[in-house]
N, CA, C and O atoms as CSV, one atom per row, in Angstrom:
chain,resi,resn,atom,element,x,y,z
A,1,UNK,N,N,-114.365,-22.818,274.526
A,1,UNK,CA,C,-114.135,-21.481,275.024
A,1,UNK,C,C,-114.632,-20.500,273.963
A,1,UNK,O,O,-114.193,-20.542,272.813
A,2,UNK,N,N,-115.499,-19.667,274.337
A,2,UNK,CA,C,-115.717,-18.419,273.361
A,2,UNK,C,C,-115.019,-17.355,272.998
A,2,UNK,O,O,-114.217,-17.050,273.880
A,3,UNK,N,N,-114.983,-16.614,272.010
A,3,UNK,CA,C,-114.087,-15.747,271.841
A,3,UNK,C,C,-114.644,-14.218,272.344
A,3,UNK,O,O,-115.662,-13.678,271.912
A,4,UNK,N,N,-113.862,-13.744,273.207
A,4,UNK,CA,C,-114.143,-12.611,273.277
A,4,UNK,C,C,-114.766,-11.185,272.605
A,4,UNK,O,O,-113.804,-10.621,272.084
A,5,UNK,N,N,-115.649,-10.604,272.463
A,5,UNK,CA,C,-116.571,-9.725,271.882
A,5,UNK,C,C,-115.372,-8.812,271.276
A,5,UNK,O,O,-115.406,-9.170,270.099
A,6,UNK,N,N,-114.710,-8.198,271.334
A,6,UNK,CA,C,-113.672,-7.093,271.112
A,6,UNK,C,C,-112.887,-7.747,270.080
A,6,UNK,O,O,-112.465,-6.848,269.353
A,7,UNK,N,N,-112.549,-8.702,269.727
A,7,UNK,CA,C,-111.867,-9.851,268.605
A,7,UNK,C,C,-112.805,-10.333,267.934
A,7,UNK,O,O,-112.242,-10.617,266.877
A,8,UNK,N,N,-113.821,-10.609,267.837
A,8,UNK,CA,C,-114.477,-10.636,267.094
A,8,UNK,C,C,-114.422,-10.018,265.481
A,8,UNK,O,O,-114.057,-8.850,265.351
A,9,UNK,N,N,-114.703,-10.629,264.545
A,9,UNK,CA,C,-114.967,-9.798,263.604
A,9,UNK,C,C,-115.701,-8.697,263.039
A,9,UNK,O,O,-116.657,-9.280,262.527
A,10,UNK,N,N,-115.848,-7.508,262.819
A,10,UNK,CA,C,-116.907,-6.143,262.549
A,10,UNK,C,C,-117.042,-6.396,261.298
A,10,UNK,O,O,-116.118,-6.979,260.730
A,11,UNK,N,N,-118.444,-5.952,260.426
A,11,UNK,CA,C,-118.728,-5.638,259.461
A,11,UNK,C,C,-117.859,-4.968,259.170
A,11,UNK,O,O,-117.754,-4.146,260.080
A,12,UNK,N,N,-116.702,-4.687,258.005
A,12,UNK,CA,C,-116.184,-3.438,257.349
A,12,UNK,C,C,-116.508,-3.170,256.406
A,12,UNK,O,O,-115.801,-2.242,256.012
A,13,UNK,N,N,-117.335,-3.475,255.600
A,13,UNK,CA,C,-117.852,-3.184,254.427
A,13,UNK,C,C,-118.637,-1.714,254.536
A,13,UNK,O,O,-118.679,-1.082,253.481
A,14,UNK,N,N,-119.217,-1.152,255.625
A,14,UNK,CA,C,-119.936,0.093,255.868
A,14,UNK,C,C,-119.202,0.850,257.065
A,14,UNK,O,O,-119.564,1.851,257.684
A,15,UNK,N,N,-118.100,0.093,257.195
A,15,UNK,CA,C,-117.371,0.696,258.713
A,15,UNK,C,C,-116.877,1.987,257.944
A,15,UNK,O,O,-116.901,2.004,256.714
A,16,UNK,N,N,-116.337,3.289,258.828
A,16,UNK,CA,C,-115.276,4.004,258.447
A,16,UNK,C,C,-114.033,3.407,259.019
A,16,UNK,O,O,-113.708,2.729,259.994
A,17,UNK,N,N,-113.259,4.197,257.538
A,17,UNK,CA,C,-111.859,4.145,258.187
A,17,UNK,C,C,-111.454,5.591,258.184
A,17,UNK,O,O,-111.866,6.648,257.708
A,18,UNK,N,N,-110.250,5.072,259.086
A,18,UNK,CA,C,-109.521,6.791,259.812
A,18,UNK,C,C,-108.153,6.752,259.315
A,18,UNK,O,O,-107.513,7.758,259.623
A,19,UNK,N,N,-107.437,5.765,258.545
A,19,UNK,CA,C,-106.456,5.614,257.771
A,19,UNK,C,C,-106.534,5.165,256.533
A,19,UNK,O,O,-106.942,4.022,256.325
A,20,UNK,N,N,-106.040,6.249,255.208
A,20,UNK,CA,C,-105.784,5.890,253.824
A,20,UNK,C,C,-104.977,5.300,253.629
A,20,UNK,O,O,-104.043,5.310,254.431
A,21,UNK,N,N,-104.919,4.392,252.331
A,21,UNK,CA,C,-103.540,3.510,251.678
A,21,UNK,C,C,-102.724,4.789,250.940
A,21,UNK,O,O,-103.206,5.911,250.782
A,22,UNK,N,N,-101.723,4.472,250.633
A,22,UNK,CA,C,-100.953,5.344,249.605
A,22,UNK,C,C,-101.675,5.688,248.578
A,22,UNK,O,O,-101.977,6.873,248.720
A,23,UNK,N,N,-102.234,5.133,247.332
A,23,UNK,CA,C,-103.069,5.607,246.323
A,23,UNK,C,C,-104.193,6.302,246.523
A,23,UNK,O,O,-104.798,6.960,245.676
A,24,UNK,N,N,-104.544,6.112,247.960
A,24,UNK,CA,C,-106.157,6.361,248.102
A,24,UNK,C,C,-105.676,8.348,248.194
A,24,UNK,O,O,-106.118,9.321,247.582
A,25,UNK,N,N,-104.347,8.158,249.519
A,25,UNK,CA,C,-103.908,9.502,249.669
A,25,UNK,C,C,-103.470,10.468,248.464
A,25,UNK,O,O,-103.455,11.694,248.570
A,26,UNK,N,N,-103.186,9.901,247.532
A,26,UNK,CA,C,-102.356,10.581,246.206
A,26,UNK,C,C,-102.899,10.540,245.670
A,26,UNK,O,O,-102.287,10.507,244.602
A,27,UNK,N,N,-104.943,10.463,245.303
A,27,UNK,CA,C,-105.781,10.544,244.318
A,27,UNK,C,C,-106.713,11.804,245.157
A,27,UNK,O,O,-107.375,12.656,244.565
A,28,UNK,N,N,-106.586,11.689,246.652
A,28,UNK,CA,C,-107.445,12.574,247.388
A,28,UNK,C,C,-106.116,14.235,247.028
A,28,UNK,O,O,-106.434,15.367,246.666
A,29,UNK,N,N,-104.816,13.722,247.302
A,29,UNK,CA,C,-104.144,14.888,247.032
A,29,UNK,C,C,-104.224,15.897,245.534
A,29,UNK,O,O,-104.161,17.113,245.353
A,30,UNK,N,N,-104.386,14.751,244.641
A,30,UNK,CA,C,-104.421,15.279,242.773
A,30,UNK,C,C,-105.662,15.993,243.413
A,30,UNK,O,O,-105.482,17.194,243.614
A,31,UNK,N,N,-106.849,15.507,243.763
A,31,UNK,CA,C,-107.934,16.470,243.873
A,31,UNK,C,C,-108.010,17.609,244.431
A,31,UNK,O,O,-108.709,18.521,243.987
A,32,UNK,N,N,-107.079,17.711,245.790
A,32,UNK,CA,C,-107.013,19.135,246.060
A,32,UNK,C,C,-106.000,19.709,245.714
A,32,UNK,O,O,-105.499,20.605,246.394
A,33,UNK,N,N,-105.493,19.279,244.544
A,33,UNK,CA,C,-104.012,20.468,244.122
A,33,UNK,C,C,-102.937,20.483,244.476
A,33,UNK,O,O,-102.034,21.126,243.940
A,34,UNK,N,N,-102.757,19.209,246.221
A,34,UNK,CA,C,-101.599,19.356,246.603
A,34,UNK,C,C,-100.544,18.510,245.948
A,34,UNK,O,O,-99.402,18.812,246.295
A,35,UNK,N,N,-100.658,17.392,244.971
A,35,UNK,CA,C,-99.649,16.481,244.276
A,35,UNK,C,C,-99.868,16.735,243.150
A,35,UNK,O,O,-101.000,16.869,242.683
A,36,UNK,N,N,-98.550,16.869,242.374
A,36,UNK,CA,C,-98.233,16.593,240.908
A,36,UNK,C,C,-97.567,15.546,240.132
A,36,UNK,O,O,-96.416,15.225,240.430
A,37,UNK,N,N,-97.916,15.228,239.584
A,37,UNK,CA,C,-96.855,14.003,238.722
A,37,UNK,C,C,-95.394,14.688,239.138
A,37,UNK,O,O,-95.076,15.862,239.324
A,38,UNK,N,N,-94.888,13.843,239.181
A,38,UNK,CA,C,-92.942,13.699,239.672
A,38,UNK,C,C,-93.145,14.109,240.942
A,38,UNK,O,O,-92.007,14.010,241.401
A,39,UNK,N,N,-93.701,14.429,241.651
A,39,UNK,CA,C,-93.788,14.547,243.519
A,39,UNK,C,C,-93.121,13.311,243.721
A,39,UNK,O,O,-93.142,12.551,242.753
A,40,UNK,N,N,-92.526,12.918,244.757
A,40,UNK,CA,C,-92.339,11.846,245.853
A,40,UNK,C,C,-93.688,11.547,246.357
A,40,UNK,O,O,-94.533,12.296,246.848
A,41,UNK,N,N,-93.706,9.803,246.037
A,41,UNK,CA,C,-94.996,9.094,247.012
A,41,UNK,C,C,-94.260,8.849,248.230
A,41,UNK,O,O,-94.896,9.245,249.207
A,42,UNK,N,N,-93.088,8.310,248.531
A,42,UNK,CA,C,-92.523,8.993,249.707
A,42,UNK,C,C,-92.847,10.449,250.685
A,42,UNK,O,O,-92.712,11.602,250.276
A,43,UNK,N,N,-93.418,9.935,252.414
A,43,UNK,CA,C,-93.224,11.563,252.780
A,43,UNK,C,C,-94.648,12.106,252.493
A,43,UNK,O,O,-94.604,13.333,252.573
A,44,UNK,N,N,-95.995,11.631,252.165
A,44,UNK,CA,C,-96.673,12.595,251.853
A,44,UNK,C,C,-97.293,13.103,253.161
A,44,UNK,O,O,-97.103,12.552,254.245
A,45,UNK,N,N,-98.136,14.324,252.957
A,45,UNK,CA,C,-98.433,14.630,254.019
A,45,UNK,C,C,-99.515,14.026,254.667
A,45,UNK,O,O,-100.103,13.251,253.913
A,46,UNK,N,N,-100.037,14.106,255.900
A,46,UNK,CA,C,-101.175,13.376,256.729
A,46,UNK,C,C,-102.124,14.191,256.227
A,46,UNK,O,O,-102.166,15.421,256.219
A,47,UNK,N,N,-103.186,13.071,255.639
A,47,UNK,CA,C,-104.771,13.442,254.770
A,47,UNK,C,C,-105.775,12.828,255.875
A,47,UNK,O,O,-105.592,11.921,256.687
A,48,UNK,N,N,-106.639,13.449,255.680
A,48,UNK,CA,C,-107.925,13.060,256.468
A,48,UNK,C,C,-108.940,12.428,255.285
A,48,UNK,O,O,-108.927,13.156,254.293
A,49,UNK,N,N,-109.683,11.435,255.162
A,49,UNK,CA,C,-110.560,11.129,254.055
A,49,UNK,C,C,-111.937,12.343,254.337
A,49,UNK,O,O,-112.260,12.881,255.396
A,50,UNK,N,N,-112.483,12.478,253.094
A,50,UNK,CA,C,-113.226,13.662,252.509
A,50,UNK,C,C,-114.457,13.102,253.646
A,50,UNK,O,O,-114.895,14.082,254.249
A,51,UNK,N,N,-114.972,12.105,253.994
A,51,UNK,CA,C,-116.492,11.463,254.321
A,51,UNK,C,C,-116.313,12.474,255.924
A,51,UNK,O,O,-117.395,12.942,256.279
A,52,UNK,N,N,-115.288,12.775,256.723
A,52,UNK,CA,C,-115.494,13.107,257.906
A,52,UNK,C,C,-115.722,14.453,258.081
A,52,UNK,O,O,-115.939,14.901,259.207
């Protein structure tokens, strides 16, 4: 039986993504000013990555 096209595996190595990890969000935030050291990584706000 073959596996269906949609399950399949995608290249992600050049894919976008539309969701950040925690660090990725709290290094994009230091850059625009919105986090400071002693902030809560708890709670941050919804970031969009810079590429879109």
């Amino acid at each position: 039986m073959s596996q269906h096209r949609s399950l399949r595996a995608v290249k992600t190595a050049g894919g976008k993504r539309n969701v950040l990890k925690r660090f990725e969000r709290v290094a994009l935030l230091k850059k625009r000013g919105l986090w400071k050291p002693g902030d809560r990584i708890t709670g941050l706000p919804k970031t969009k990555p810079e590429n879109i």
